[in-house]
N, C-alpha and C positions, 0 to 999 in steps of 0.2 A: 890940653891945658891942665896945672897942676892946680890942685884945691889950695885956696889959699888957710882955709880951714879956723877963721879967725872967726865965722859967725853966721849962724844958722840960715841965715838973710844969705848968704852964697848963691851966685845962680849961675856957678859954674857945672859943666857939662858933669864931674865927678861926681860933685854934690849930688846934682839933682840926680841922679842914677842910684847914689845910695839913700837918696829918701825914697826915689820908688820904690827899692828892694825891700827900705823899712817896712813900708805901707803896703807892700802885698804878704809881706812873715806875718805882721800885724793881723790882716785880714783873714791870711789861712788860720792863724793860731784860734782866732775867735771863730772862726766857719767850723775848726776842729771841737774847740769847746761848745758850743753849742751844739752839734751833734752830736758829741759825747753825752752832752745833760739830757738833750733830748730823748736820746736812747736808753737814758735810767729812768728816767720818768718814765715812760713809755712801756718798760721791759716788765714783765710777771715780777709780781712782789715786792712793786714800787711802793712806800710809805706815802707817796706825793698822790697816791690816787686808792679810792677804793676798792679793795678785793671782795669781789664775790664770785660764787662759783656752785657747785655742789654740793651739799656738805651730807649727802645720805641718799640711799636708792634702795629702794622696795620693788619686790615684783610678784605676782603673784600667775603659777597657770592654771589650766586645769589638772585636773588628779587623772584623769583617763588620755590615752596617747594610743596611737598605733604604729604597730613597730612595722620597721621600711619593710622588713623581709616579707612581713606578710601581705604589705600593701604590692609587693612585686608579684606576689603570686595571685592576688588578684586581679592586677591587672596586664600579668600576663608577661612583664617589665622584667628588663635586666634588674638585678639587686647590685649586679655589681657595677653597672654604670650609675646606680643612684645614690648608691655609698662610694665610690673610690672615685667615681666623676665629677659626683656633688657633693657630698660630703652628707649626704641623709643620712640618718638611722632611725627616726622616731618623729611623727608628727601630734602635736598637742591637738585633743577636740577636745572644745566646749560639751557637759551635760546640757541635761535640759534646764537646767534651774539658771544654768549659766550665761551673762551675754556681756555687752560691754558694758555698761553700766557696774554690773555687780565685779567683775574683775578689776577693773578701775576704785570700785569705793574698798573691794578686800585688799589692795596695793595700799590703798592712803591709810586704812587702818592700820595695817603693819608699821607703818612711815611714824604716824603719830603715837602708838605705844612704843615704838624702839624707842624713842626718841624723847619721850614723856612732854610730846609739847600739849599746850592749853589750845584748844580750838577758836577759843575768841583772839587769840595771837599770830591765827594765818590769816594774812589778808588779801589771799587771791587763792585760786586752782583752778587753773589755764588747763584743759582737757585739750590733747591732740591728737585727733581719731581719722579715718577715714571709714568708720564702722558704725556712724550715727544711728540711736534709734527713731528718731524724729526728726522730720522735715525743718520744723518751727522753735521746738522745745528742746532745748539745749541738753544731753547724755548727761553733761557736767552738774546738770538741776537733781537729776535722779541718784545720781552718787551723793550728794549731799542731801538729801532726803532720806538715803542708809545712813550716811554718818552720823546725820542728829537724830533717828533712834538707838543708836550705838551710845551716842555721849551726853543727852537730855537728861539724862539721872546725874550725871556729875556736872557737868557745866551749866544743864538749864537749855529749856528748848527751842532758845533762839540764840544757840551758841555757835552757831555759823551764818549770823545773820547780815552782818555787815562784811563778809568776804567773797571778793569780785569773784565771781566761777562766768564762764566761757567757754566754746566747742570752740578749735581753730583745724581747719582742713585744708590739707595740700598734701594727697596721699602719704606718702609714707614719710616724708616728714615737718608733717605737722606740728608733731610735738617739738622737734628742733626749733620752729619759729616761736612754739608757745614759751621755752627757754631762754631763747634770746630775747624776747621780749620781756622775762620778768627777771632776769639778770638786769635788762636796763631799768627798772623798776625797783631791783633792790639796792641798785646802787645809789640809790638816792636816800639808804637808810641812813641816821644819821645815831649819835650813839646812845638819844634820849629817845630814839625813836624808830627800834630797829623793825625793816621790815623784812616779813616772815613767807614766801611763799614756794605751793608744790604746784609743780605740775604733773600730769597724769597723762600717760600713752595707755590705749587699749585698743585693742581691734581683736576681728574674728576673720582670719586670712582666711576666705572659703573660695572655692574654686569649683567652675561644673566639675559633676562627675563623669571620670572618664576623659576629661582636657588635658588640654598641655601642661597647663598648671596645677591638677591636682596633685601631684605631688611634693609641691613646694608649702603645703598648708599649713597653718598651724595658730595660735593662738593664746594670748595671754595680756595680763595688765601691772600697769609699774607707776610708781609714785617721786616726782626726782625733790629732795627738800633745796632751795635754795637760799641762799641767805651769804651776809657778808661773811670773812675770816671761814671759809668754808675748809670741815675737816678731810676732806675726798679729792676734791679737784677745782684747781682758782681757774677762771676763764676769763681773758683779755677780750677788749673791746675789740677786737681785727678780724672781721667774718668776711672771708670771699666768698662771691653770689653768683652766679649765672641761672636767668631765667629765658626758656624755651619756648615758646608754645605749640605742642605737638601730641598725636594723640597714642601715645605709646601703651596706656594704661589708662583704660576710664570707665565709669560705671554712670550712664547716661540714665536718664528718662527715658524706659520702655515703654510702648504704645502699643497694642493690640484692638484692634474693633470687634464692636461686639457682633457683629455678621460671623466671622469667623471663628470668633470662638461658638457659636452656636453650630456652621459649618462643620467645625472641628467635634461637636459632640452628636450631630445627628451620623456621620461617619464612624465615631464610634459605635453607636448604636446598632451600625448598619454590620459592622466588621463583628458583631458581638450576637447577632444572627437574628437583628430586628429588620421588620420591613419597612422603607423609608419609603415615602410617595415622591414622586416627584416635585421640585418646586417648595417644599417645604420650607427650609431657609426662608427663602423670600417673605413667602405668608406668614410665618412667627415675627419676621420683621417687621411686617407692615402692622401687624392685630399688635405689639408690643406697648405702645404708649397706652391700649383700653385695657391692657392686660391686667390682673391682679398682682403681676411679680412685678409689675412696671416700678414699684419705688423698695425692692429688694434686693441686695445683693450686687451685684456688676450692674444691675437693670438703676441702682437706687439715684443716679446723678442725671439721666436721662441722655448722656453722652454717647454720640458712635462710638466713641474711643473708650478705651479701658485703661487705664495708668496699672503697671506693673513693675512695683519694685523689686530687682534681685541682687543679692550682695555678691554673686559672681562678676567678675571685670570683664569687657572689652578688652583685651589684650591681643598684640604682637610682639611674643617674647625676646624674638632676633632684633627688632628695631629699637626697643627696650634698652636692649646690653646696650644697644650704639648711643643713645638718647644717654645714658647714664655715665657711660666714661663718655663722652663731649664734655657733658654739665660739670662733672668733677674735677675734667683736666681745665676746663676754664674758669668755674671756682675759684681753684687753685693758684691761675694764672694770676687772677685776680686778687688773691691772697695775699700774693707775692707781693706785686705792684702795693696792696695795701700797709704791709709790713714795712717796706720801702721809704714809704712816702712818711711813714709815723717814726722813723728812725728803729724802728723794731729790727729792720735787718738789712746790710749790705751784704751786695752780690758780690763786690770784691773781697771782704774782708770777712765774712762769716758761711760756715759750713750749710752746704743746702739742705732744706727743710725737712726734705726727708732721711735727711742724717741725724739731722736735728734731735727728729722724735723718736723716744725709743718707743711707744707702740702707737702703732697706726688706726685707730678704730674705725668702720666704717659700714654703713649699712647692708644687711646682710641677707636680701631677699632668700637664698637659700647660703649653705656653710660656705661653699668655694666661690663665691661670688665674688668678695674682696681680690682672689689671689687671680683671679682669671679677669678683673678690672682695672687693677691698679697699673699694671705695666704702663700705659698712656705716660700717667703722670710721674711711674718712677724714669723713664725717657725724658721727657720733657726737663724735671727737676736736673736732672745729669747726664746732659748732653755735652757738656762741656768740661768733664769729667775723667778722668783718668779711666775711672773703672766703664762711665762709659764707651768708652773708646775701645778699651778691650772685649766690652761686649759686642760691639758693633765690627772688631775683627772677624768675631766667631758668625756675624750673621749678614752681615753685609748689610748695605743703605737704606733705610726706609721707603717704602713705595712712594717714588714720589707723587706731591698734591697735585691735582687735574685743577681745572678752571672751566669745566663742562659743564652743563645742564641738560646732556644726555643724561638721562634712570638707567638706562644700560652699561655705559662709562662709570656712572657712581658707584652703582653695585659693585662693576667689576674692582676699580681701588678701595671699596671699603671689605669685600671678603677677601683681595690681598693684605691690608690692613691688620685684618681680624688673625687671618696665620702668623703676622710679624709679631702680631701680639704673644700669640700660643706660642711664638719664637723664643719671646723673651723671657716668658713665665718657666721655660723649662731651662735658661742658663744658669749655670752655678751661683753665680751673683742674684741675679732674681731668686731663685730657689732660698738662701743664706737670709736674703734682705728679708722674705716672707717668711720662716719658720722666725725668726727674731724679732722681729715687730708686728705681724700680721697674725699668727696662724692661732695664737690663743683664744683671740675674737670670738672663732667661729667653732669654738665646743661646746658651747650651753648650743646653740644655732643647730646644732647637728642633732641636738637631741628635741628641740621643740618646732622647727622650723620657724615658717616666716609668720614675724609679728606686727608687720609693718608698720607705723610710728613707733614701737620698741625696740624695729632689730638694733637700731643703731646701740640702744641704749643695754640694750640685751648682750651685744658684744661685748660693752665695756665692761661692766660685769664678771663677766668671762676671763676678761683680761686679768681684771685685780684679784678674781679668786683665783684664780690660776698661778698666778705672781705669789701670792699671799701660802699656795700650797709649796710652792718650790722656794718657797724662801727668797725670794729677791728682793733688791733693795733698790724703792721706784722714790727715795724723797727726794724733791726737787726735778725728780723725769717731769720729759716734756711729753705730749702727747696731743699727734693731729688726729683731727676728727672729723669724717667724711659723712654729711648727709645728705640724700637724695629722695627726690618724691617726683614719683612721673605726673607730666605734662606740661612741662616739667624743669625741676629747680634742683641745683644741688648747693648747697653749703661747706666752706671748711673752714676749720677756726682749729685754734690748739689750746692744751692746757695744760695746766702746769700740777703735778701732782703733791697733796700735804706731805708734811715731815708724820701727821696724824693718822693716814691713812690706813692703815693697818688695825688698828681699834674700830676702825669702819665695818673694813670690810671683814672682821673676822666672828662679824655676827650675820652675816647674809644665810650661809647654810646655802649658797643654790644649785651644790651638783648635789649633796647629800638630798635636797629636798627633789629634785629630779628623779633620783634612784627609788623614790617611794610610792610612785605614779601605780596607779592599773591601768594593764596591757587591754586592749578590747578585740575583740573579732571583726570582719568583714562583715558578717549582718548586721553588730549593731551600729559598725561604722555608717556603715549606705541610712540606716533606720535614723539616724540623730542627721546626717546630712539632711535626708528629705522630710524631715520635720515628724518622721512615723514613731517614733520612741515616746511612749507614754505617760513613763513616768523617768525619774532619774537611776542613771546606772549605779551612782553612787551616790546614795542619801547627801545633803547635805548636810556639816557638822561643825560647827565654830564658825560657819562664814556668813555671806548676805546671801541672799537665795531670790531669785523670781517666782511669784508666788501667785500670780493672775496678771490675766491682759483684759483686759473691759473688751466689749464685743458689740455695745450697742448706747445708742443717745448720746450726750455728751461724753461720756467715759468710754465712747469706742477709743482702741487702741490705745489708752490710758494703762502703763504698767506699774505695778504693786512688788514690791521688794521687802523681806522681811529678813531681820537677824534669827541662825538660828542657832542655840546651843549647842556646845561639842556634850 
């Protein structure tokens, strides 16, 4: 039938086919415009929404370190699998003056003189530790009890009196949550009312002596400023999550009764050439509650049991790695899907993420830990990929996934797994991907080791001074950020780097300040581990210092902090 074509009213078959065809251009065009607007609103350095992000990063270590070679000769250790396998050279120990508390408040001082802010203008410092010194009383109270005797002569002694401080814990990264939490905080600054806050990473990586993880140790504290129109790094609302619960890393409530430790010291006594009667034990038990030591010491709570805090972890290293790349790669996954859904990124139409970013930062329990993790997600991101396709010539299929609940069957596809991995970290394209986006992370990492709520932050660092020595040019790079905390949770989110950065970071100084450390020996390494070192190795001088720990009545365990002059 031919359109008579005389009036929109038409209900010939022509017609009505070229209005549907109208009515669906119509509909694409507005489905197109709308995801177009969508995704400007949405994308890094939208006017339509507010930027905030990092706008400065302080850190502060210890002055004394022990270098890997010597730590290999004392324990007897390849050097060369601890430096070319992991990328060790040097781990940071806390003095004795030193702990989390005081590395955290020397971090925020830095922060706050670089930066010449008024202390009654921050209005939070979110501490993210896994290194607390108190059960109850928040590490974050004692940092700011150094900082207002540092700034009581200029601002007045309750010039940090109305800003929120907080301890937030989820091993190593804590501080990551305490970030995204006061990002969503500053983003509610408005421009008559901007709001100003730091958060604070510190920890004391300690490990038995003589473990698997001694040699991963290390130590120090950092100050991140956040605020809107940030000079460093803008960070978008889009955080993928995955949380695990599993016990890869934990530092429990130790329990010892007091029989035993008593057990354990008449056996000394005996091995140390005294005579022990038989039955002893038993009869100090029983005579204990009429005893005179009965409200002394381990005796003072009247309890079988003894609480024993140690800041060594519960760890299985191998289950670890596996707990960390899952979390990461479904993070990630998760990332995606949230990118997706916020018009931030099409799968069809825009380059995958990890092309995206030109540097990848990521937590960094020891230096090679990113290069020998990330393979999971560089697979997963570019499977569908040109290049991965030619990787995957070079190495053949992936082990394929089981659906057992055999632990025999698991093991065996998760240590073939782990090889496909080791597969992929050494093809030219993995190799290329990781010295370009990855491998600068992990050089401040190599010389202080793990700082658990800082490595991440330790890496980036790393990245920009590294960048800023070679001259590159990062304004407007994009950059994903990988964080993880065992038992466990990982994070990824991206950011977008200032046109300003560079007046940032060309005041940090942190390889220069690394190259000025003291080396220490093997005794007084073991002597500050087991708490035998007396006094400090290196006086303190210009910074905040521990200065007494209360020992009895209300002021047991009560610690004292003072500034001291350079």
């Amino acid at each position: 039938m031919m359109c008579c074509g005389q009036s929109k009213k038409c209900r010939c078959q022509t017609c009505q086919k070229m209005k549907c065809n109208e009515t669906q251009m119509k509909g694409s065009i507005i489905r197109q415009i709308f995801k177009y607007s969508k995704k400007t609103r949405n994308s890094m350095g939208s006017n339509d929404s507010v930027c905030v992000g990092i706008d400065d990063v302080a850190i502060h270590f210890p002055r004394l370190y022990m270098d890997m070679k010597d730590f290999a000769d004392l324990r007897g250790e390849d050097y060369g699998k601890l430096n070319k396998g992991l990328g060790l050279k040097a781990m940071s120990i806390p003095d004795v003056h030193e702990d989390t508390a005081t590395m955290g408040a020397n971090a925020v001082m830095k922060l706050i003189d670089r930066n010449g802010l008024n202390p009654r203008n921050i209005g939070r410092m979110y501490l993210g530790t896994e290194s607390a010194l108190d059960g109850a009383k928040p590490t974050a109270t004692y940092i700011v009890d150094m900082l207002t005797q540092r700034y009581s002569e200029r601002y007045g002694a309750d010039c940090f009196r109305n800003c929120d401080v907080v301890d937030m814990t989820f091993a190593c990264i804590g501080a990551v949550d305490a970030m995204h939490n006061t990002l969503d905080w500053a983003a509610r600054s408005t421009d008559e009312d901007e709001r100003i806050g730091i958060v604070i990473f510190s920890d004391n990586a300690k490990y038995a002596l003589e473990s698997a993880g001694e040699y991963t140790q290390g130590a120090g504290g950092g100050a991140i400023l956040i605020r809107r129109n940030p000079r460093l790094l803008e960070i978008p609302d889009i955080i993928g999550v995955s949380t695990t619960p599993v016990h890869d890393f934990f530092k429990p409530r130790r329990e010892v009764s007091v029989k035993s430790i008593i057990a354990n010291v008449m056996t000394l006594a005996q091995e140390a050439g005294q005579s022990i009667k038989k039955g002893i034990v038993e009869r100090m038990i029983r005579h204990l509650p009429a005893s005179t030591v009965r409200k002394l010491g381990i005796f003072a709570h009247g309890e079988e049991k003894v609480s024993v805090h140690r800041d060594e972890p519960v760890f299985d290293g191998q289950f670890s790695n596996r707990c960390y790349q899952q979390a990461v790669r479904q993070a990630f996954h998760n990332f995606v899907q949230k990118a997706e859904r916020s018009g931030r990124y099409s799968h069809e139409d825009d380059a995958r993420f990890t092309e995206q970013w030109s540097r990848i930062i990521m937590h960094l329990p020891y230096a090679y830990q990113a290069k020998r993790m990330f393979p999971d997600v560089f697979r997963h991101d570019r499977e569908d990929t040109e290049m991965w396709h030619e990787v995957a010539k070079q190495l053949g299929p992936a082990p394929e996934p089981h659906n057992s609940d055999d632990p025999v069957i698991i093991e065996i596809w998760e240590k073939a797994m782990d090889g496909y991995r080791r597969a992929i970290s050494k093809t030219p394209q993995y190799l290329e991907f990781h010295a370009s986006r990855i491998e600068k992370g992990q050089r401040a990492s190599s010389l202080i080791g793990n700082q658990y709520t800082g490595s991440i932050f330790l890496a980036l660092m790393s990245t920009f001074e590294s960048d800023l020595e070679e001259n590159v040019n990062l304004d407007n790079k994009l950059f994903g950020l990988c964080g993880y905390g065992s038992g466990a949770k990982a994070k990824v989110f991206e950011g977008k780097v200032s046109p300003k950065w560079r007046e940032v970071v060309s005041r940090w100084s942190l390889f220069e300040r690394l190259a000025g450390r003291v080396a220490i020996d093997h005794i007084t390494y073991e002597n500050l581990h087991k708490g035998l070192q007396s006094g400090s190795v290196v006086e303190p001088e210009g910074e905040f210092a521990l200065v007494e720990i209360g020992e009895s009545g209300v002021q047991e365990g009560a610690r004292r902090y003072k500034w001291i002059d350079a």
